[in-house]
N, C-alpha and C positions, 0 to 999 in steps of 0.2 A: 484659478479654478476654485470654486466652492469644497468640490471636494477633498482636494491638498490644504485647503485653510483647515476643514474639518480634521485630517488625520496630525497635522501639527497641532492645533488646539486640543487633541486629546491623547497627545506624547508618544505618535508613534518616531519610530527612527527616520535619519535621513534618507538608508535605504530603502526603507519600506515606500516613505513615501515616493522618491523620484520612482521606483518600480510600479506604482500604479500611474503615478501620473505618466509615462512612457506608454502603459497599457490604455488610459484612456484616450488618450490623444491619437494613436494607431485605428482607434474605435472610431472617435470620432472623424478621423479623417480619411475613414474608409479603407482602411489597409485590411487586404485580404485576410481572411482567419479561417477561409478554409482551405481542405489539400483534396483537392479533383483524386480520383485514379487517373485522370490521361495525366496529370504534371510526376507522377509517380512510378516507381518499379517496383519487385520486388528483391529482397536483400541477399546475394547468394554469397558463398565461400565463410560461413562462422564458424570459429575455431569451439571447439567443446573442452567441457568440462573433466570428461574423462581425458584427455590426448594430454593432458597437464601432467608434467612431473612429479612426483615427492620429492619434498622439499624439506630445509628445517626448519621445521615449525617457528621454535621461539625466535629463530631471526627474522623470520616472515612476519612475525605480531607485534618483534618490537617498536615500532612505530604508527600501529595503527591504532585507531580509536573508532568504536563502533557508536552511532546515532540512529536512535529509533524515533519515527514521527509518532508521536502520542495525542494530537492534537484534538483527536475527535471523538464524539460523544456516540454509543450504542444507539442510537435517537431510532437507526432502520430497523432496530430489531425492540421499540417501543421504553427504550430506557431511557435516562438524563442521567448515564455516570461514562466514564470515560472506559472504552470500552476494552480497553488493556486489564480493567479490573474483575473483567466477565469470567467468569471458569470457562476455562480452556476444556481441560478434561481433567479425571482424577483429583478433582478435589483442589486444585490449582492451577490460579490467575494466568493471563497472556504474560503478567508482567513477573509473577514467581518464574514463568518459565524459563521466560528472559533470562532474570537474575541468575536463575540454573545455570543454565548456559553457561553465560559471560563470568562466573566463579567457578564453574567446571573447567575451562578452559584457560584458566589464571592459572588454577591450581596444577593443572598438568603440563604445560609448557613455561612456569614461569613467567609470566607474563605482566604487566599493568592492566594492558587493552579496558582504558574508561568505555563507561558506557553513561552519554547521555541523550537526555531527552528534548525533544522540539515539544511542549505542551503549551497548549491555548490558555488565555485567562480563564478557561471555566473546567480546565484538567486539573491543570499544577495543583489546587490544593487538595483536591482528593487524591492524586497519584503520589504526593509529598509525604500524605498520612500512610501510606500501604507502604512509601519504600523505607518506612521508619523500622517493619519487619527484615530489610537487607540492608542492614547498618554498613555489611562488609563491604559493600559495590565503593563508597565516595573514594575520591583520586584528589589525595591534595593536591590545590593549584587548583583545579576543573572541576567545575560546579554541576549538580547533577544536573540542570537544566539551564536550557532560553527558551525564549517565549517567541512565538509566530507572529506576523503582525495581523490586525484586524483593519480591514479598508472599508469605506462604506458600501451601503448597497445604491444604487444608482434609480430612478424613475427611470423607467421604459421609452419615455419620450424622448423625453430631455435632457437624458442622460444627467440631469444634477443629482444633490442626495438625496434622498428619498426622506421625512421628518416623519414619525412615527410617537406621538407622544404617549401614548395608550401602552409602548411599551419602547422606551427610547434604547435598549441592549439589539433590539431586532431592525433597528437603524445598521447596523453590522453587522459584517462575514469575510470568513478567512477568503482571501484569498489563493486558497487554492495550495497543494502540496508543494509548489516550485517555489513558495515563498522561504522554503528552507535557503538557499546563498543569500540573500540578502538579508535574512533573518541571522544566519551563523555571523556574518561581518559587524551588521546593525547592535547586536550583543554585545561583545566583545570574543564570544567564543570561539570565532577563528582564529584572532590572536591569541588566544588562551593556549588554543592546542598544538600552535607551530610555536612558542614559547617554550611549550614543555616537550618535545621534541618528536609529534605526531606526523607524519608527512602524508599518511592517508589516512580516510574514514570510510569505512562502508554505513551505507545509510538503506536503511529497510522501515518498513509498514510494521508497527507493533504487534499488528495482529496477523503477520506471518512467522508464524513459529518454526518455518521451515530455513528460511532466509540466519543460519547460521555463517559462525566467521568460518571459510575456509585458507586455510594455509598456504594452500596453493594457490589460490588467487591473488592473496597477499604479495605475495612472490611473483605474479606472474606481471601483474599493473606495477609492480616495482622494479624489477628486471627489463620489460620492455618501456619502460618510461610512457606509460599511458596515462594522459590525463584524465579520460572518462571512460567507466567499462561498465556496460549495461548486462546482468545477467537474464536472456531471455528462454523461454520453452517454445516448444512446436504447438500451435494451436488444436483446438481441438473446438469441439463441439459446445462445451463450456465457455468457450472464449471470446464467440462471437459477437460481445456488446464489451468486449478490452482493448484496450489499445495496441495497435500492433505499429513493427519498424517496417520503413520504406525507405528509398532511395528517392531524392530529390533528382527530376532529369536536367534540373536548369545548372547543376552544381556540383553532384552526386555526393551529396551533406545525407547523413543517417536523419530519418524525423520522425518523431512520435507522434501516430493520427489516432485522434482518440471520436468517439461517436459525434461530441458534441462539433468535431472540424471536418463531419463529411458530408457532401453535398446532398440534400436527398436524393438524386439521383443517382447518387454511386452509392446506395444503403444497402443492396443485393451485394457491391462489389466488397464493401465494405465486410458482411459477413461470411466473403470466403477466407476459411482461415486455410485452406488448403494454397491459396492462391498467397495470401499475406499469413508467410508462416512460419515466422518469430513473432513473439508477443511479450512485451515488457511486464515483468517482474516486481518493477518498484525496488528493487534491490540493485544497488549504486556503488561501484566504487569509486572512489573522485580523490587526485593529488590536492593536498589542501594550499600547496605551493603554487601551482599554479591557477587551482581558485582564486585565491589571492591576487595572483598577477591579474587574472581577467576582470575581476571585478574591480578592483583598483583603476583598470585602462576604463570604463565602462560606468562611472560613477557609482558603483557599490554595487551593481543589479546586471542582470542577465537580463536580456532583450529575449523573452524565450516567448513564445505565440500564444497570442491571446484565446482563452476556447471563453464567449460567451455563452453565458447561463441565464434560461429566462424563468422567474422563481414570482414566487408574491410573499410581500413585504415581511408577513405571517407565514410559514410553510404549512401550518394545521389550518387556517384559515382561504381556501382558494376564492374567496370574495374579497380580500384585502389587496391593497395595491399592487398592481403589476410590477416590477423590478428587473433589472439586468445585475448580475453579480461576474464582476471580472475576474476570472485564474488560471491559474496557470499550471502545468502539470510537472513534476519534478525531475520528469524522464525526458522532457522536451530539452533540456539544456543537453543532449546527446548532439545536438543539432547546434551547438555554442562554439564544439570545438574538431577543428581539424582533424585530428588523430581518434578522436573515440572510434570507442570498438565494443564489440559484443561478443558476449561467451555464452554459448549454448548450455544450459543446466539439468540435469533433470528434475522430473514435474516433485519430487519430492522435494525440493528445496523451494517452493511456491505451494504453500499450503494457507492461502487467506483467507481469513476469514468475514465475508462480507454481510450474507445473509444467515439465519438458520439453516440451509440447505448445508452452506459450508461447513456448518457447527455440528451439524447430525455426523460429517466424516470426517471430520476431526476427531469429535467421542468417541467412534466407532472401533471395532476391532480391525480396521485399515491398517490403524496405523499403533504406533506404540511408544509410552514415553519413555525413554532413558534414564539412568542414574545422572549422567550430566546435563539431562534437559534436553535432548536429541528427540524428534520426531521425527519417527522413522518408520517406513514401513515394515508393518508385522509380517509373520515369516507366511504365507499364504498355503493355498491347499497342497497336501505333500509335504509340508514343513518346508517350500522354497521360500525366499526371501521375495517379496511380492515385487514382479516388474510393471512397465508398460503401463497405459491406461488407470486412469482412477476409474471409479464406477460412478456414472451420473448420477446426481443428484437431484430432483424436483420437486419440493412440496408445495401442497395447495398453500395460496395466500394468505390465503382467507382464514386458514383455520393453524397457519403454523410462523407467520411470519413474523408474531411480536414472541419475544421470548420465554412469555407467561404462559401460551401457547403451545410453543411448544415443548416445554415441559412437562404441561398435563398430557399431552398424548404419547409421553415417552416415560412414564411411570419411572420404569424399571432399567432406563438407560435404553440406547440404541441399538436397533437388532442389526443380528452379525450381517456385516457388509463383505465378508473376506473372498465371501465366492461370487460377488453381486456384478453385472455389469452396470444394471439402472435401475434404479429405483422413482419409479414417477408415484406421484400419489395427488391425486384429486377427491376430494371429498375431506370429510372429519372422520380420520379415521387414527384409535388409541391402540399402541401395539403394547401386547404382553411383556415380560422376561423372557428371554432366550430367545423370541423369533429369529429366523436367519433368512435373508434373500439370496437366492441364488440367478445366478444369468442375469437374462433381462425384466422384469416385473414391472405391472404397472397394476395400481390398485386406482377403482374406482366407485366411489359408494358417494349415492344419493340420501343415505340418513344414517345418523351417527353408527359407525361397527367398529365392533372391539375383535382383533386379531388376539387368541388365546393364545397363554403360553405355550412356547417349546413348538410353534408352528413354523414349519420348513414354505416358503414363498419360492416356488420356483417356475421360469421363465424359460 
């Protein structure tokens, strides 16, 4: 194959590569990549997060190592920096927060718990320069990072590579988040970490600052001898373009169906999240011992379901060559092994941040940041500690979706969310200091309006 020449010609691993070559060959020989609702159920009997014991802590931690995917650039919200570097809230990074965290939580149980990073060729050296500010984080023996592999992108026809000389870097594309197991092998970093004597890893999305280590869970995948354990939430409203878990009826295997693997005729079925009502997290816990074993039996790679992606050559350019880009998702390896299992979370432990919309209630008075880096929800009206439901989020595209954006219409930081159910907004519209939404609100302005300070929005 052209394209396995290409990816050995320019030093990817052996994992990396048999993992796409496995991926195209499945493509090209027709192997189904989508999941019907009739082949499907939905997932009953998940054990929750609260029904879990306390535990002790530091024996719960001593052997785990926590991996954040850093691999992608703010690019949806009009940036070219890797978007862990963005301000969260308060004047500090996804990645200070992180750091928060993972030395908040050293320093109170005793602990090692590394934390490294999966970053792309076009992260690492910016994210290299910012953790030169948390010199404390590095773990002799285990290097702060490994790198993801890059596969080519594919013609639409002919599925060969696609040659792009006007810009030969856009000749490639990650492969997709599930390129993390055969990226941790292809490194050396799984050996690294069962060397220095890590037996699990949780693995989360940088850019959920919710997705801390919990104790309990630690204990819980290590006590029951679970090889994979997926932290999922109950759908909601927000959800319905996320992946959710099913039951395979041919097997009853847990599967990850994400938009790009459902048929357009099940697209209605697909966005009932009442109906499909667990939704993945991205937040992993995996024995890195029996990773090991399975990838070792399985030549370095996880056979985990192809989702094609139809893109052009150029993503700024929709008159440039048509393309397929093959990935894979990281939650789909749920479906790898026997025993996986899911633990029901609450929604503040999935706080991602994807778009601006995210971004606005993440800043917001929702929620609140900790001494050890905790995002958590602030105490809500009556001084309760705020349950249930987030408040939707919607803003216009057009006027809030790159980050420069929305900034300018948010002068003075984001108005209070704490009593808010929704916040939709159509039109260009700039909010003073103090605004506060309450209930449900929807603004909608046909020429630019300035909401003045200290104005109360209620629904």
């Amino acid at each position: 194959m052209k394209a396995v020449e290409k990816m050995r010609a320019a030093g990817q691993t052996e994992e990396a590569v048999r993992s796409f070559e496995s991926a195209l060959s499945r493509v090209r020989d027709g192997v189904q990549t989508l999941l019907p609702s009739s082949e499907l159920e939905p997932v009953q009997g998940v054990a929750a997060l609260a029904e879990l014991p306390d535990v002790d802590a530091a024996d719960a931690l001593a052997s785990v190592a926590v991996i954040k995917l850093n691999g992608g650039l703010a690019t949806s919200m009009g940036l070219e920096q890797p978007k862990s570097l963005v301000e969260a809230r308060e004047g500090a990074s996804f990645l200070d927060v992180i750091a928060r965290q993972i030395l908040s939580l050293r320093r109170r149980w005793s602990v090692t718990l590394p934390l490294v990073l999966m970053n792309s060729e076009v992260t690492r050296a910016p994210t290299d320069a910012a953790l030169a500010a948390h010199p404390e984080l590095a773990v002799p023996g285990i290097a702060a990072d490994f790198l993801q592999s890059m596969i080519p992108k594919l013609t639409r026809d002919s599925l060969e590579p696609v040659a792009w000389p006007a810009n030969p870097e856009l000749e490639w594309c990650p492969p997709g988040h599930g390129d993390v197991y055969a990226s941790l092998r292809g490194s050396g970093m799984l050996a690294a970490l069962l060397e220095h004597g890590y037996g699990y890893t949780m693995i989360s999305n940088a850019d959920n600052l919710g997705s801390t280590v919990d104790p309990r869970i630690a204990a819980y995948v290590a006590t029951e001898r679970i090889p994979f354990l997926m932290e999922v939430v109950e759908g909601t409203e927000a959800d319905r373009k996320g992946g959710h878990l099913a039951r395979r009826l041919a097997d009853g295997r847990l599967v990850l169906r994400e938009t790009a693997q459902t048929p357009p005729q099940d697209a209605d079925s697909f966005r009932d999240y009442r109906r499909w009502r667990y939704y993945n997290t991205n937040s992993l816990w995996v024995s890195l011992e029996v990773l090991e074993q399975t990838l070792a039996a399985r030549d370095g790679g996880l056979e985990l379901p192809v989702i094609v992606n139809h893109k052009t050559v150029d993503p700024r350019d929709p008159g440039s060559a048509a393309v397929v880009q093959l990935e894979s998702a990281m939650g789909a390896a749920v479906g790898s092994f026997a025993d996986a299992r899911l633990l029901l979370v609450p929604r503040t432990r999935f706080v991602p941040v994807k778009t601006t919309d995210d971004l606005l209630l993440l800043r917001s008075d929702v929620y609140r940041l900790g001494d050890g880096g905790e995002v958590a929800p602030a105490a809500g009206p009556g001084g309760r500690g705020q349950v249930g439901r987030l408040p939707y989020v919607e803003l216009d595209p057009l006027h809030y979706k790159l980050l420069d954006q929305f900034e300018q219409r948010f002068p003075d930081g984001p108005p209070s969310l704490r009593g808010a159910e929704r916040l939709v907004v159509e039109g260009d519209v700039t909010f003073g200091a103090g605004v506060v939404v309450r209930g449900a609100v929807e603004l909608h302005a046909d020429e630019p309006l300035t909401i003045a300070a200290g104005t109360v929005l209620e629904g």
